[in-house]
C-alpha positions in Angstrom: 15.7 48.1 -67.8 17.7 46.0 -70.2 21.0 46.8 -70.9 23.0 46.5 -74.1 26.0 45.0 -73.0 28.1 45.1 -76.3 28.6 49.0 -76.3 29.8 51.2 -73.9 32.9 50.6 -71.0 33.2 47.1 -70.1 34.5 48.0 -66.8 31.3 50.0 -65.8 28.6 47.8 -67.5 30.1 45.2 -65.4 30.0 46.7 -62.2 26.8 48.2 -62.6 25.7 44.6 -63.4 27.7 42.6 -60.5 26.6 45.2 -58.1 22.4 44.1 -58.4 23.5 40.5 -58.6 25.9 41.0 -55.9 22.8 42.2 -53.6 20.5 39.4 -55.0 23.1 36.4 -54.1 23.5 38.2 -50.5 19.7 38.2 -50.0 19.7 34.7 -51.1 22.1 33.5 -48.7 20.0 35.1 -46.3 17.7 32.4 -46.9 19.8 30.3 -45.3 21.2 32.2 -43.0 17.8 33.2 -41.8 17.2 29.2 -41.0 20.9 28.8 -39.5 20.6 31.8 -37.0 16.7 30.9 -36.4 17.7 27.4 -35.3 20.7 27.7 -34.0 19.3 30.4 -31.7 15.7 28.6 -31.0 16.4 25.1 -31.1 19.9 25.0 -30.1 23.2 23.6 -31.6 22.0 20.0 -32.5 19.1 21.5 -34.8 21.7 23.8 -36.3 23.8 20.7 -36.9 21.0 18.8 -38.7 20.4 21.7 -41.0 24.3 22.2 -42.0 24.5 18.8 -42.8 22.0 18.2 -45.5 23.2 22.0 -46.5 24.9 20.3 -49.3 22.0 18.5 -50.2 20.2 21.8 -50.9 23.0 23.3 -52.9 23.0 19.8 -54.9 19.7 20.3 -56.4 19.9 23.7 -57.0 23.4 23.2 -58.7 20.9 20.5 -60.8 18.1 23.1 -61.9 20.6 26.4 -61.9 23.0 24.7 -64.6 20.2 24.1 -66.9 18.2 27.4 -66.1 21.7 29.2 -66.4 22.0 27.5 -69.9 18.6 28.7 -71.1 19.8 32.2 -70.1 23.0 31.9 -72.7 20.7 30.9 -75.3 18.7 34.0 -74.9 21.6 36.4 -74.3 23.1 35.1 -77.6 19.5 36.0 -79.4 19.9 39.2 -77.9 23.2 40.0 -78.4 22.4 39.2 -82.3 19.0 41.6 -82.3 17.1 38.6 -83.2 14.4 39.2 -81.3 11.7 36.4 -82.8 14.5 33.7 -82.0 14.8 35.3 -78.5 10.9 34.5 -77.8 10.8 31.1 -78.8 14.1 30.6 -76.1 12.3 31.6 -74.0 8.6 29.5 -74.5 11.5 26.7 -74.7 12.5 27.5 -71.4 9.4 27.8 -70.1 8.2 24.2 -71.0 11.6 22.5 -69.5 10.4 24.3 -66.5 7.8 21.9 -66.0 9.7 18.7 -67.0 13.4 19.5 -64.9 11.0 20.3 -61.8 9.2 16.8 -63.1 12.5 14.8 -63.0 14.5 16.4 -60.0 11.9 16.8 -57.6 10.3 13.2 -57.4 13.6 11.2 -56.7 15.4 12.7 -54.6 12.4 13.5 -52.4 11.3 9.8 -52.3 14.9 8.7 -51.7 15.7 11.4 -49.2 16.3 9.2 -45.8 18.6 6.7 -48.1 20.6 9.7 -48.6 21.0 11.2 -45.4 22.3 7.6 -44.5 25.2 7.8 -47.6 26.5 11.1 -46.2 26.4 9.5 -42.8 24.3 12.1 -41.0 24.9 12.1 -37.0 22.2 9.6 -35.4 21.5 12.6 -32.5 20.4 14.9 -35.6 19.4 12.2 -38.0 15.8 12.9 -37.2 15.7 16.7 -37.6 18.2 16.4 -40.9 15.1 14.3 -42.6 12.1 16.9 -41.2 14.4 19.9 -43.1 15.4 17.9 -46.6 12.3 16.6 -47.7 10.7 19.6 -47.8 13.0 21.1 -49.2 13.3 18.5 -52.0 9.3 18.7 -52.1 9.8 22.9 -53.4 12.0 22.5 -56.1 9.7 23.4 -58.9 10.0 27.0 -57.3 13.8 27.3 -56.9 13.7 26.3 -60.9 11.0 28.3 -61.4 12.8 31.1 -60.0 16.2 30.6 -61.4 14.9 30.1 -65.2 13.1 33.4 -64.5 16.1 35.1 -63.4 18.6 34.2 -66.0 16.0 35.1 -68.8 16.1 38.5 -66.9 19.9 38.9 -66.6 20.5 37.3 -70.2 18.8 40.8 -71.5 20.9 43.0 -68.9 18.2 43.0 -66.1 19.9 42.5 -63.3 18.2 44.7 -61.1 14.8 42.9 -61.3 15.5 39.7 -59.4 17.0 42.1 -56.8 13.9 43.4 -55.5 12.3 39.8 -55.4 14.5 38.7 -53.8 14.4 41.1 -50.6 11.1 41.1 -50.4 10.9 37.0 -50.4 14.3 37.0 -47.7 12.2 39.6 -45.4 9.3 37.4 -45.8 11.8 34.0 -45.0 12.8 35.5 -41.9 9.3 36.3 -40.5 7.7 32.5 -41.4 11.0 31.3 -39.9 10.1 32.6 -36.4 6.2 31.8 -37.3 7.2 28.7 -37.8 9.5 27.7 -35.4 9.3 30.2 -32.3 5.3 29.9 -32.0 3.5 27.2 -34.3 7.0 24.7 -33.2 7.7 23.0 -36.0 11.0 22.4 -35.5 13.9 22.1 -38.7 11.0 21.7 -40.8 9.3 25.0 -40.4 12.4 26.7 -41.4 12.3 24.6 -44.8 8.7 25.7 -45.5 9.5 29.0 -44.8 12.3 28.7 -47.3 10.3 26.8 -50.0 7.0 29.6 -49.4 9.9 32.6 -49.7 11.0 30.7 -52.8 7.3 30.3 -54.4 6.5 34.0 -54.0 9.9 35.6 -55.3 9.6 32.8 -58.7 5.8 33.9 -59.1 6.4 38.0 -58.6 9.8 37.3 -61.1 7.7 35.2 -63.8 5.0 37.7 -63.5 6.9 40.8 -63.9 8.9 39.4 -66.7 6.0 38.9 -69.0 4.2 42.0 -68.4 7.4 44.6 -68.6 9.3 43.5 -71.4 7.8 42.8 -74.6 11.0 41.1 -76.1 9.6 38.3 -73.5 6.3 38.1 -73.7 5.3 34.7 -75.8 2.8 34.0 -77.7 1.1 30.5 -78.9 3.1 30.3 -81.9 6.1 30.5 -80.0 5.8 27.3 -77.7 7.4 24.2 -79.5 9.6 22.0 -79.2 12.0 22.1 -82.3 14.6 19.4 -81.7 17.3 22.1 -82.7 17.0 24.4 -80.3 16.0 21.8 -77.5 19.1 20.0 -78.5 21.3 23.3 -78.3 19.9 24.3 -74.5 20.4 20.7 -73.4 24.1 21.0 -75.0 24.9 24.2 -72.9 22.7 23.8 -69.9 23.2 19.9 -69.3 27.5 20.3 -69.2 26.8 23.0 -66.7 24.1 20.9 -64.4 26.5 18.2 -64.3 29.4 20.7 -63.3 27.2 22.4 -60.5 26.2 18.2 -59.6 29.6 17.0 -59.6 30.9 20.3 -57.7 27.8 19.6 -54.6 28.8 15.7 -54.4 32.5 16.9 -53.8 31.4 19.2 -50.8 28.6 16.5 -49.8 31.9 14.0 -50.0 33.5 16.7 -47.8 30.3 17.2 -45.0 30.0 13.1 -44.7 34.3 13.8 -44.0 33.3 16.3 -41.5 30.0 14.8 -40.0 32.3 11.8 -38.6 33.9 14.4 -36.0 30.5 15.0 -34.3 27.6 17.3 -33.9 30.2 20.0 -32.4 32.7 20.0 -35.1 29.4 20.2 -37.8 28.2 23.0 -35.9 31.7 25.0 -36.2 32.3 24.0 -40.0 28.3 25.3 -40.5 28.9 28.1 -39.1 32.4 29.2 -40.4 31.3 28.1 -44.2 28.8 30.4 -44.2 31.2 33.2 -43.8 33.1 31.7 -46.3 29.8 31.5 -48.5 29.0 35.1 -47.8 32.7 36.1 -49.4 32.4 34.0 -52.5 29.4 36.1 -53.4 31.6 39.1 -54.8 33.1 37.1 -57.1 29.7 34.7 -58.0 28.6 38.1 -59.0 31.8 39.0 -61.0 30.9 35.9 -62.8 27.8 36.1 -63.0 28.2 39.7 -65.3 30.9 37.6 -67.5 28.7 35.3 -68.6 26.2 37.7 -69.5 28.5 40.4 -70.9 30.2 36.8 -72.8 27.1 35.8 -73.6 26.0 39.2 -75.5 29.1 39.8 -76.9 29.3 36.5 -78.4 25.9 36.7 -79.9 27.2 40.2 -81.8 30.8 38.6 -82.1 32.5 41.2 -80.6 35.9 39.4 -79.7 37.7 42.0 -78.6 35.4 43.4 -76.3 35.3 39.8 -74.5 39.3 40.3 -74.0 39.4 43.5 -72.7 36.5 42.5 -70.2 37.9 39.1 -69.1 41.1 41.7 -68.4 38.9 44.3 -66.5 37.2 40.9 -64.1 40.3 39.8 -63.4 42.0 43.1 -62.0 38.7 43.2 -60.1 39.0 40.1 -58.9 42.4 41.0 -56.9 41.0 44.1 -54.9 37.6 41.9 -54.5 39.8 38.7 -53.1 41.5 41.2 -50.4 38.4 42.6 -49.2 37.1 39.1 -48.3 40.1 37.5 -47.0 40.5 40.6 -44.3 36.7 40.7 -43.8 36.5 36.5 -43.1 39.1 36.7 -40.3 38.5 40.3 -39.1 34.3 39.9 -38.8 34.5 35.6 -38.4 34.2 35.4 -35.0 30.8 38.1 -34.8 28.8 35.9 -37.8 30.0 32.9 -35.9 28.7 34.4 -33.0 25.1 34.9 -34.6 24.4 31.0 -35.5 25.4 30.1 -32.1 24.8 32.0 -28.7 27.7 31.9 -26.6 29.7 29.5 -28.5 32.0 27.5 -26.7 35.8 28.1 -27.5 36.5 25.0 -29.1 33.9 26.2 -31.8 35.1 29.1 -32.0 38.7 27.4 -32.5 37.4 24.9 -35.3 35.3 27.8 -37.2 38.3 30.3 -37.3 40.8 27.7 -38.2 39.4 27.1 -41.4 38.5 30.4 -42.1 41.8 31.0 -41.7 43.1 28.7 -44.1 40.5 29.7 -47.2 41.2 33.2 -46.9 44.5 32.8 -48.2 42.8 31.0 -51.4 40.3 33.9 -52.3 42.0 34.9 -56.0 42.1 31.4 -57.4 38.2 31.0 -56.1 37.4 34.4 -58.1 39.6 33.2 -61.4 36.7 29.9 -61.4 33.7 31.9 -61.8 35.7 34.4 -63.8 37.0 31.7 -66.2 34.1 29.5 -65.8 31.2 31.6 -66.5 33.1 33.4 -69.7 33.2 29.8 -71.5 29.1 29.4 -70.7 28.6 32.6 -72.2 31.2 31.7 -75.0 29.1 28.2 -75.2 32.0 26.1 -74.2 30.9 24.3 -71.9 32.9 21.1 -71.8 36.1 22.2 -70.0 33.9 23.9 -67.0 31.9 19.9 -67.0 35.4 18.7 -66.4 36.8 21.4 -64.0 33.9 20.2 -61.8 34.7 17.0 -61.7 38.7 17.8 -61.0 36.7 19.5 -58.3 35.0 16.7 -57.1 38.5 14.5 -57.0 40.7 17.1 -55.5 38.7 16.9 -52.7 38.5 13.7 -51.9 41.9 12.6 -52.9 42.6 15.6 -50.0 40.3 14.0 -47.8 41.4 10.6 -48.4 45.3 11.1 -48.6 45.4 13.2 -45.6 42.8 13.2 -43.4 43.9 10.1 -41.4 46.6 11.9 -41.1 46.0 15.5 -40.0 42.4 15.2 -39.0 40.1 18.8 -39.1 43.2 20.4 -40.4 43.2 18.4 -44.3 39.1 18.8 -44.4 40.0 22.9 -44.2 42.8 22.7 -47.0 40.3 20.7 -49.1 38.9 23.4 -50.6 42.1 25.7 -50.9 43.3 22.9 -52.5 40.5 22.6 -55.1 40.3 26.0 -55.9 43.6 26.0 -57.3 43.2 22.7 -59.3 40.1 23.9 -60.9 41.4 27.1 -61.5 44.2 26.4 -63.7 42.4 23.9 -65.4 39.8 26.7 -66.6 42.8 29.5 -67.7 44.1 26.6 -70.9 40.6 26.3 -72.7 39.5 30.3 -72.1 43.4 31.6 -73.8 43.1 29.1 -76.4 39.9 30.3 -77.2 40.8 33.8 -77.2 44.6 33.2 -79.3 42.6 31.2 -81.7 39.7 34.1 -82.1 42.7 36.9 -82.1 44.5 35.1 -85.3 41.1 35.2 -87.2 40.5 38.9 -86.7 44.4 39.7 -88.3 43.5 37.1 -91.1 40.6 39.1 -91.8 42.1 42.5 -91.3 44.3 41.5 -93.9 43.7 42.8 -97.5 43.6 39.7 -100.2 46.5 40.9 -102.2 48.6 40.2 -98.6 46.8 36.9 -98.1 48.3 36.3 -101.4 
């Protein structure tokens, strides 16, 4: 079940990874497409309004926990990469403990402070009260989304991409079912869809924890194993920390962007909910693609195999063209049906708002896939600094879109804020990764180089 990622083509070992993690970030987003299409179609357009407003919020404290569960996973796929499996178990007791003390410090302030925030992204007063029901328990569950997430990148970091896959089904099948238990006959409203989603969440991060320690002996811990050496604690928080902050500073742009878009009204949110979740749904080809990079990165690294790092950053990125086409014609082309299933009979200025920024992103899809390309190669490299700082040109690009042109041009600037983002971030992540890679490239002819030449 694990897969050796330094040998073999890099083209196939990362499609044979994407294509798991490709079907594990689609079942995810069921999650939450489970809750949209549930309340949208049970408790109306208002209730869907309330829970695509505070979707931000979600994806906030999930960006929080993934960064630093993602960062534990590099640690371990550098370990494994180098064959050093001792090193590898006590990464992973490591990661273990922080479980318990991120869940510690996430979960307690922003569930305590969750009205104060619904109020800074200036949630709609119709749906304040059905926002609130949905966040705090979501906020109350996040020891299981970490739980889960640390689980999973310990799994990927040693080429098991295939086990969080088959969690995750089971969990979204089990999502959808509480949704309508929850909502459609005990009625409790937004907030039955958000213990639906945190229940889903607990049994998927149990079944993956479980399953981890019993099948694979290169992660099974012992006593000995479980301390906390200041080294490697100091390492993790190096790598994972720069990537929590990247995957914070990346949510507050988009919750910058939903406050933008809540001012228009419980119609407009509705539309933008709905059409970003198409949008969502397309970005999860190249999550995946990046995804495999930072693993194959990651393992590559660990054995210092440069060259097989070039040749697949080379492979992802002719992917990435094909990958970007195929979502662009499948936004615009299958929009309007997935709009259609959040909202029965949506009215046509809905339909007019979702599609117009649909149509605007789908012109932006191969700068979006160069980010995760780009972005997850330097985690798996270990440079994580750049990435810290592409998220926070994220963060600025849009508001500065928002804020320089939204008086202006209304609806219309809020769809080119991403688009414009994209490309910002984007370029920013292509200087650090080449430098990287022409730096690595004169080393190997140094040392291919007899001494007598060096001479």
């Amino acid at each position: 079940m694990t897969k050796d990622m330094t040998m073999g083509s890099p083209m196939k070992l990362i499609l044979l990874f994407a294509v798991p993690v490709f079907m594990g970030n689609l079942f995810h987003q069921f999650y939450n497409m489970a809750d949209a299409v549930i309340v949208g179609r049970l408790l109306g357009p208002d209730a869907l309004a309330a829970v695509g407003s505070v979707g931000t919020l979600s994806y906030l404290i999930q960006g929080l926990t993934n960064g630093l569960a993602q960062g534990l996973g590099i640690m371990v796929s550098h370990a494994f990469g180098a064959k050093d499996h001792r090193l590898l178990k006590h990464y992973v007791a490591v990661a273990m403990m922080m479980t318990v003390i991120i869940s510690a410090v996430f979960t307690l302030p922003f569930f305590l402070l969750s009205e104060n925030i619904l109020h800074w992204i200036n949630s709609p007063a119709d749906i304040f009260h059905m926002s609130y029901a949905y966040i705090r328990v979501i906020f109350a569950g996040t020891v299981f989304s970490v739980a889960y997430s640390v689980a999973a990148a310990m799994l990927r970091a040693i080429g098991d991409s295939k086990t969080p896959l088959y969690f995750l089904i089971i969990s979204s099948v089990l999502n959808i079912v509480l949704d309508v238990l929850f909502i459609a006959l005990f009625r409790m409203g937004t907030a039955g869809a958000a213990y639906a989603t945190v229940l889903s969440q607990a049994i998927s991060a149990l079944l993956c924890l479980v399953y981890m320690f019993r099948k694979f002996d290169i992660l099974r811990t012992t006593r000995q194993d479980y301390y906390l050496d200041l080294a490697t604690v100091k390492r993790m928080l190096s790598i994972g920390l720069p990537m929590s902050v990247n995957y914070a500073v990346t949510a507050t742009g988009m919750t910058v962007l939903q406050a933008a878009v809540n001012v228009f009204g419980s119609e407009v949110v509705a539309a933008y909910t709905a059409a970003s979740k198409v949008s969502i749904l397309a970005m999860q080809l190249p999550i995946s693609l990046g995804t495999a990079m930072s693993t194959y990165c990651g393992q590559n690294y660990g054995a210092k195999n440069y060259g097989r790092i070039f040749a697949g950053i080379r492979t992802a990125v002719l992917m990435n063209f094909a990958v970007a086409l195929f979502d662009a014609v499948a936004s615009v082309l299958g929009g309007p049906y997935v709009i259609g299933l959040f909202i029965e009979n949506p009215s046509a200025e809905i339909i007019s708002y979702a599609m117009e920024y649909l149509w605007i992103t789908s012109w932006f899809f191969v700068p979006l896939g160069w980010i995760f390309i780009y972005r997850n190669a330097l985690h798996g490299l270990g440079k994580t600094f750049m990435p810290m700082v592409s998220g926070m040109l994220e963060f600025l690009a849009r508001y500065f879109t928002i804020v320089l042109f939204g008086s202006r041009f209304g609806y219309t600037a809020i769809c080119f804020a991403d688009p414009a983002t994209w490309v910002s971030t984007a370029l920013v992540l292509l200087i650090p990764y080449y430098k990287w890679a022409h730096d690595r490239k004169k080393e190997m002819k140094l040392q291919e180089q007899s001494p007598i030449e060096l001479a």
